[in-house]
N, CA and C atoms as a LAMMPS dump frame, in Angstrom:
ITEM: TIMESTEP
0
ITEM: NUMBER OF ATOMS
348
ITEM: BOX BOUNDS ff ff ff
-5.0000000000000000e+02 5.0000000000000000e+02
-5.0000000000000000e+02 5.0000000000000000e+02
-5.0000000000000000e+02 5.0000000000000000e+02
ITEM: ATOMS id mol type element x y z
1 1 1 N -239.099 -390.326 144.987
2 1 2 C -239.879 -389.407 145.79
3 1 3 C -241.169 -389.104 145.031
4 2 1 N -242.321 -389.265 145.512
5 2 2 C -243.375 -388.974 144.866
6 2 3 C -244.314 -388.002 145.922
7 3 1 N -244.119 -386.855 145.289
8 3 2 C -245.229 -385.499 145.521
9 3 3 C -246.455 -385.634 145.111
10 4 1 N -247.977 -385.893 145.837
11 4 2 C -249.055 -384.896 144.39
12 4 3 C -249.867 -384.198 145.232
13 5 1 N -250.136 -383.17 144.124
14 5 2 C -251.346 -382.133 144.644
15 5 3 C -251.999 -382.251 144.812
16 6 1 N -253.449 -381.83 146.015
17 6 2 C -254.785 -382.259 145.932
18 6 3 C -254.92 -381.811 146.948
19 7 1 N -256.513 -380.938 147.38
20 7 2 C -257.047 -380.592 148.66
21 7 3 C -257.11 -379.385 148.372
22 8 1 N -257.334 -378.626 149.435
23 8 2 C -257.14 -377.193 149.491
24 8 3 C -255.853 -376.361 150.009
25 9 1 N -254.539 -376.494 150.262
26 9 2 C -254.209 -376.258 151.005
27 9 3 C -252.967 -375.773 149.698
28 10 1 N -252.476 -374.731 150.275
29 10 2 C -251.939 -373.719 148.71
30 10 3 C -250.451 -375.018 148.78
31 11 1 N -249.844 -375.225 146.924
32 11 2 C -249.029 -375.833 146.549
33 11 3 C -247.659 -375.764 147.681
34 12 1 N -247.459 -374.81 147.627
35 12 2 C -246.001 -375.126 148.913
36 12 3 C -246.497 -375.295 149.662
37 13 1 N -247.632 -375.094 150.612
38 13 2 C -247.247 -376.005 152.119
39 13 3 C -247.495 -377.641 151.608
40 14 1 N -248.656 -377.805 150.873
41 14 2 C -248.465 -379.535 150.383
42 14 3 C -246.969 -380.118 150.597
43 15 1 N -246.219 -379.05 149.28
44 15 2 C -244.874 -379.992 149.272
45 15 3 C -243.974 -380.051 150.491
46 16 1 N -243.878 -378.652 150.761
47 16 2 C -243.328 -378.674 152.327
48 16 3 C -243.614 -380.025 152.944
49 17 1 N -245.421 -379.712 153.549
50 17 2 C -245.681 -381.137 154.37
51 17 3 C -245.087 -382.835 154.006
52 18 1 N -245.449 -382.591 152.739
53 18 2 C -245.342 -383.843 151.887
54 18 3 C -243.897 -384.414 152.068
55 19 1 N -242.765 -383.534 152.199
56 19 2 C -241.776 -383.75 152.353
57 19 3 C -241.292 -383.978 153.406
58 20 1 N -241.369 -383.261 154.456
59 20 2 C -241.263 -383.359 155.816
60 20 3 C -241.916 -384.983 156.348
61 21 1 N -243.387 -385.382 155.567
62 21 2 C -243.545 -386.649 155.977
63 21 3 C -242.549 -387.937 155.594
64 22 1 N -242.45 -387.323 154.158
65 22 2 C -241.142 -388.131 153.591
66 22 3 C -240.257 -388.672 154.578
67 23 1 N -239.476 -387.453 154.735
68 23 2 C -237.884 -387.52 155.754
69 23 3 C -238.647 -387.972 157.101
70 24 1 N -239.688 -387.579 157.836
71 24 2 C -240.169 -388.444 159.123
72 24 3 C -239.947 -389.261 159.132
73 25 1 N -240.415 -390.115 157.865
74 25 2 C -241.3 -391.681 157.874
75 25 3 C -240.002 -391.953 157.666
76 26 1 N -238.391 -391.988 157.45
77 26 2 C -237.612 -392.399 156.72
78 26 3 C -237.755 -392.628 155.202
79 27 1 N -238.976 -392.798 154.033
80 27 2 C -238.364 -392.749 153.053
81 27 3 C -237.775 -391.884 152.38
82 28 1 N -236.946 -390.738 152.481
83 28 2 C -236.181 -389.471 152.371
84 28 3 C -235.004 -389.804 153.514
85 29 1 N -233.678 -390.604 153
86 29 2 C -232.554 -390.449 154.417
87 29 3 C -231.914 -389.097 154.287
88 30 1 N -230.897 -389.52 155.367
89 30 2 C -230.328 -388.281 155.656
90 30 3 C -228.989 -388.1 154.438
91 31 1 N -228.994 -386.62 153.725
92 31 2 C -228.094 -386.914 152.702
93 31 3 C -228.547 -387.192 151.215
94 32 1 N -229.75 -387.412 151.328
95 32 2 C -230.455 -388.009 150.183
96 32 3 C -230.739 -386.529 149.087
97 33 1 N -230.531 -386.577 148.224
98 33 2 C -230.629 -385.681 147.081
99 33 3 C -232.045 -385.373 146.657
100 34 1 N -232.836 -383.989 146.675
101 34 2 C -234.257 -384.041 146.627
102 34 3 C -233.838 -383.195 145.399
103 35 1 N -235.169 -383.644 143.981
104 35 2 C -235.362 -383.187 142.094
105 35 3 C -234.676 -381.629 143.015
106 36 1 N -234.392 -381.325 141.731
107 36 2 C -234.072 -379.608 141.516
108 36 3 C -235.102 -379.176 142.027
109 37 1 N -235.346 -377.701 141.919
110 37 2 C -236.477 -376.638 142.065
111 37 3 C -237.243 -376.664 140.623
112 38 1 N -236.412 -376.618 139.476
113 38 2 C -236.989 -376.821 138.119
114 38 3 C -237.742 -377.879 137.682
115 39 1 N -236.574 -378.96 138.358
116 39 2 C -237.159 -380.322 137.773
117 39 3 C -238.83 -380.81 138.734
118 40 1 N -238.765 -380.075 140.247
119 40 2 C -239.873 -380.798 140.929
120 40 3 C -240.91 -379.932 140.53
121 41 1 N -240.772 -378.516 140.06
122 41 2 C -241.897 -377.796 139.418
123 41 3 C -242.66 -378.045 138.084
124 42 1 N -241.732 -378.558 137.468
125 42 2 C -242.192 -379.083 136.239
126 42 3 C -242.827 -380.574 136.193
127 43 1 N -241.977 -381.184 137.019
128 43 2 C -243.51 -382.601 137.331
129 43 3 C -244.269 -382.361 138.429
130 44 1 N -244.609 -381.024 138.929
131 44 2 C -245.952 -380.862 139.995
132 44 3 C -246.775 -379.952 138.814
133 45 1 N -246.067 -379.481 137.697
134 45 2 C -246.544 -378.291 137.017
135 45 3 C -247.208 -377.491 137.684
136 46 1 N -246.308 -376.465 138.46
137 46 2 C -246.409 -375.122 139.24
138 46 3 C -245.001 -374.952 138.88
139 47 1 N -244.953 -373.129 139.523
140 47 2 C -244.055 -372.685 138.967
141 47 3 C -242.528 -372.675 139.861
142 48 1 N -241.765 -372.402 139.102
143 48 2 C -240.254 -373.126 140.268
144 48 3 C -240.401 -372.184 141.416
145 49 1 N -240.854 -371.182 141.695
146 49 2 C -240.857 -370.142 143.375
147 49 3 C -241.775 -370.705 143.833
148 50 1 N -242.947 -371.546 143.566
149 50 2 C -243.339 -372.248 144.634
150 50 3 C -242.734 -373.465 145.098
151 51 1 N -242.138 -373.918 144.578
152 51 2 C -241.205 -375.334 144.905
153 51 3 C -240.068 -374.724 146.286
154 52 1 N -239.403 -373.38 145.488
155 52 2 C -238.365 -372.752 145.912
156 52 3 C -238.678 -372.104 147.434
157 53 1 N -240.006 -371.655 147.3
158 53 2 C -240.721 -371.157 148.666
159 53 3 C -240.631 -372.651 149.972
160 54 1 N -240.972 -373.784 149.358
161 54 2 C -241.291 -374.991 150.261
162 54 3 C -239.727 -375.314 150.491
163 55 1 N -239.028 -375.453 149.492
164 55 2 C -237.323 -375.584 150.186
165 55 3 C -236.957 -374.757 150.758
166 56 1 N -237.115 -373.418 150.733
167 56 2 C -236.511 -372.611 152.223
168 56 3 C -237.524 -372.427 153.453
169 57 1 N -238.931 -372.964 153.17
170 57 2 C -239.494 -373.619 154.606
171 57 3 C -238.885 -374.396 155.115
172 58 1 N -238.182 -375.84 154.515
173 58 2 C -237.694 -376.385 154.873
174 58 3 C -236.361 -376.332 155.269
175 59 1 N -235.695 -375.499 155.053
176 59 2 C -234.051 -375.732 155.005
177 59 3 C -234.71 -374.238 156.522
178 60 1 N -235.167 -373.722 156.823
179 60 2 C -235.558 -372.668 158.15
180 60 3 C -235.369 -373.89 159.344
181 61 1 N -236.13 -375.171 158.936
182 61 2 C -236.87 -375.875 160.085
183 61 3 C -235.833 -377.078 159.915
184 62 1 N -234.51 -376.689 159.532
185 62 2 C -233.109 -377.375 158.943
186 62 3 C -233.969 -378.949 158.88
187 63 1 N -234.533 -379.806 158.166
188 63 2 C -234.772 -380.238 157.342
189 63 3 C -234.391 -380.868 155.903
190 64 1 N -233.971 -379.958 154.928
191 64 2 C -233.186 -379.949 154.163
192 64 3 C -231.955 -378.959 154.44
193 65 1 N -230.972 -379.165 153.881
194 65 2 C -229.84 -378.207 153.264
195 65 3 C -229.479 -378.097 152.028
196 66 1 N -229.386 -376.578 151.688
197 66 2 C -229.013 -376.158 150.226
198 66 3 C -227.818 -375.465 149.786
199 67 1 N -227.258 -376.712 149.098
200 67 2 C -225.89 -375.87 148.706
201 67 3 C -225.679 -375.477 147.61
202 68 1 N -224.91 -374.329 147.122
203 68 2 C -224.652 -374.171 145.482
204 68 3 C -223.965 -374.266 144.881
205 69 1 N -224.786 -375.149 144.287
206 69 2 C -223.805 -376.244 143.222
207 69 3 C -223.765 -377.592 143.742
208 70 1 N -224.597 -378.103 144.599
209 70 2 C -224.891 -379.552 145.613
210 70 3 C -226.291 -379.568 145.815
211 71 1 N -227.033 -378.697 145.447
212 71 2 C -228.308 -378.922 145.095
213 71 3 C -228.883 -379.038 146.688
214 72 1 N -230.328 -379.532 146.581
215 72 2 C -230.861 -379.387 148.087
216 72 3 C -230.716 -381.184 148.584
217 73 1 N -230.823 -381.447 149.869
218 73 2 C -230.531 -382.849 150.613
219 73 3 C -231.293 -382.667 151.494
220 74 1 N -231.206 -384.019 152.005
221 74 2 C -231.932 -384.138 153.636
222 74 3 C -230.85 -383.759 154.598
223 75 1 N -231.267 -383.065 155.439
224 75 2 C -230.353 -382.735 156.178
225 75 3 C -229.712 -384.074 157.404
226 76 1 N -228.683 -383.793 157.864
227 76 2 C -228.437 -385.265 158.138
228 76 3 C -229.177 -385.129 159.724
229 77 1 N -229.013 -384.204 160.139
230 77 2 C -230.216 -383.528 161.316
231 77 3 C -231.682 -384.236 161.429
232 78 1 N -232.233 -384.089 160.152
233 78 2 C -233.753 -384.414 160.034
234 78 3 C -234.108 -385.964 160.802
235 79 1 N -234.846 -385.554 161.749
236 79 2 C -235.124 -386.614 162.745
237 79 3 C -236.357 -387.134 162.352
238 80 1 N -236.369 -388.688 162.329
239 80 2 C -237.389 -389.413 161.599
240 80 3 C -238.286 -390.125 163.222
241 81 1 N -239.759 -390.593 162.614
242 81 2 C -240.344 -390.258 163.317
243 81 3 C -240.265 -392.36 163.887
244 82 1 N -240.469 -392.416 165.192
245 82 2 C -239.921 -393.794 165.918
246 82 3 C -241.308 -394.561 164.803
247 83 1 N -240.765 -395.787 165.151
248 83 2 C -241.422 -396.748 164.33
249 83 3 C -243.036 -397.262 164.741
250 84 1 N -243.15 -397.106 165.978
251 84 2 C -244.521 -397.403 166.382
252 84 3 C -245.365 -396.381 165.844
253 85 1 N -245.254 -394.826 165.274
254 85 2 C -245.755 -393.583 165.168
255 85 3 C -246.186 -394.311 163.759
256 86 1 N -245.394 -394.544 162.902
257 86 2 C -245.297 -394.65 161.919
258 86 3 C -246.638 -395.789 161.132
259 87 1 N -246.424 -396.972 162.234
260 87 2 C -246.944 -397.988 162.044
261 87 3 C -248.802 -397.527 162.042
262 88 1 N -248.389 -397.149 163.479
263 88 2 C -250.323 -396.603 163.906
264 88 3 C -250.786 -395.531 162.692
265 89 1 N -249.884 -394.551 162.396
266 89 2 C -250.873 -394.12 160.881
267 89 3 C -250.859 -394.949 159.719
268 90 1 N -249.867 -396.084 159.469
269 90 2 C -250.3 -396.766 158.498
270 90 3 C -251.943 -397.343 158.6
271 91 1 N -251.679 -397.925 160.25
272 91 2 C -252.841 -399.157 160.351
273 91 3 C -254.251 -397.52 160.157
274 92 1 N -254.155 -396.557 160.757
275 92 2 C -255.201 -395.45 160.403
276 92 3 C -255.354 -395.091 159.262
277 93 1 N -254.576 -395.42 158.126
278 93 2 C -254.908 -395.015 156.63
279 93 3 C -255.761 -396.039 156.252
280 94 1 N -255.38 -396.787 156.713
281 94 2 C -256.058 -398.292 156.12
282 94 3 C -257.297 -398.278 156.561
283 95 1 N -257.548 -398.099 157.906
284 95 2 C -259.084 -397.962 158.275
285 95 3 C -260.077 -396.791 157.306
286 96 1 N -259.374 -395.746 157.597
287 96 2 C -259.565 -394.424 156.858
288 96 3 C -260.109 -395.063 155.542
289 97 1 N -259.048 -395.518 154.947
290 97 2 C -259.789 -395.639 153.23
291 97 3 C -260.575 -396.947 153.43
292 98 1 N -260.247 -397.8 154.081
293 98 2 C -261.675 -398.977 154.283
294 98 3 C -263.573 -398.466 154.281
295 99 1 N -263.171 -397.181 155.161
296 99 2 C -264.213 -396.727 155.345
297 99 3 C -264.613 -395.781 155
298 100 1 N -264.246 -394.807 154.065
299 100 2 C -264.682 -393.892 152.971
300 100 3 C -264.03 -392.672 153.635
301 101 1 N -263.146 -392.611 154.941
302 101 2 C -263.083 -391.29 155.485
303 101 3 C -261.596 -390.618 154.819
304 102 1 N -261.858 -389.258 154.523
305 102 2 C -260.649 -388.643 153.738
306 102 3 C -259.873 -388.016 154.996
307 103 1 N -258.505 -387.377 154.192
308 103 2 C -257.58 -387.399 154.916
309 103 3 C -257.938 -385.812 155.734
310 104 1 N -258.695 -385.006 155.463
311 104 2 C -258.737 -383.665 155.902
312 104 3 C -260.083 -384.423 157.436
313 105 1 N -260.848 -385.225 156.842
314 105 2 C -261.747 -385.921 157.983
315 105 3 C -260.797 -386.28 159.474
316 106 1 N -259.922 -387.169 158.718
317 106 2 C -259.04 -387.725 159.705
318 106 3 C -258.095 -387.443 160.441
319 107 1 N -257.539 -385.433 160.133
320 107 2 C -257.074 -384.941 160.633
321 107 3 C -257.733 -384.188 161.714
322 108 1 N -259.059 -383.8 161.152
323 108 2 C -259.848 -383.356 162.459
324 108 3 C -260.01 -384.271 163.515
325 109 1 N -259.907 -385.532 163.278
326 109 2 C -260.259 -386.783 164.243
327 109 3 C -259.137 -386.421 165.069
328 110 1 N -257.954 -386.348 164.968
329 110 2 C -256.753 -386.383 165.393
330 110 3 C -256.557 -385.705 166.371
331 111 1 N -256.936 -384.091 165.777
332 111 2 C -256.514 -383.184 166.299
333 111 3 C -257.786 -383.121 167.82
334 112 1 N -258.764 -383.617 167.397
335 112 2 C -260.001 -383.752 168.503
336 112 3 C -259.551 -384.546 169.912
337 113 1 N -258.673 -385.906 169.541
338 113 2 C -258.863 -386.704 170.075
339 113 3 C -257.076 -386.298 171.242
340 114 1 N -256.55 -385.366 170.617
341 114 2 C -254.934 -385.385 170.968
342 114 3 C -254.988 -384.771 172.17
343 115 1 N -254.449 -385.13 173.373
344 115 2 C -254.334 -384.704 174.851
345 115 3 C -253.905 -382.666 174.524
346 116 1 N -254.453 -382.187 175.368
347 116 2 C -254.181 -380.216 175.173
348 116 3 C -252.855 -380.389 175.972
């Protein structure tokens, strides 16, 4: 699982998001064991209640589940996102970085272009 920081957008919702794209995209299955709260704070270096804040975002929006003494998982719930979804933001990253546009650019594109 690889997290990193960057942008503006405060450390837990990153990981939140970051994670949630994870388990979408399928690389996060269902069941799958996500670092401690200690261990993912200490390689994001922030402190473990912000890690801890983004796992009970997630385990709200059942996502993950946290047990004690079983640590946090994907929940077997967490519904991944169909494969064509998946594909079209690959082929859009690729354009994206072909052409110098960043990812906060390309979300405004998105959100412009998405039926109300």
């Amino acid at each position: 699982m690889i997290i990193t920081l960057s942008g503006a957008a405060a450390p837990t919702d990153q990981i939140r998001d970051q994670i949630r794209g994870l388990v979408s995209s399928g690389r996060l299955a269902a069941d799958q064991r996500l670092p401690s709260v200690r261990q993912l704070a200490k390689d994001l270096g922030v402190a473990p209640g912000t890690v801890a804040k983004a796992y009970k975002a997630l385990e709200a929006e059942e996502i993950v589940i946290t047990r004690t003494g079983g640590g946090t998982r994907v929940s077997p719930r967490a519904a991944t996102t169909p494969r064509e979804v998946i594909e079209a933001a690959r082929s859009l990253t690729e354009t994206c970085v072909q052409t110098g546009t960043d990812l906060d650019e390309a979300i405004r594109i998105l959100r412009a272009v998405w039926p109300a």
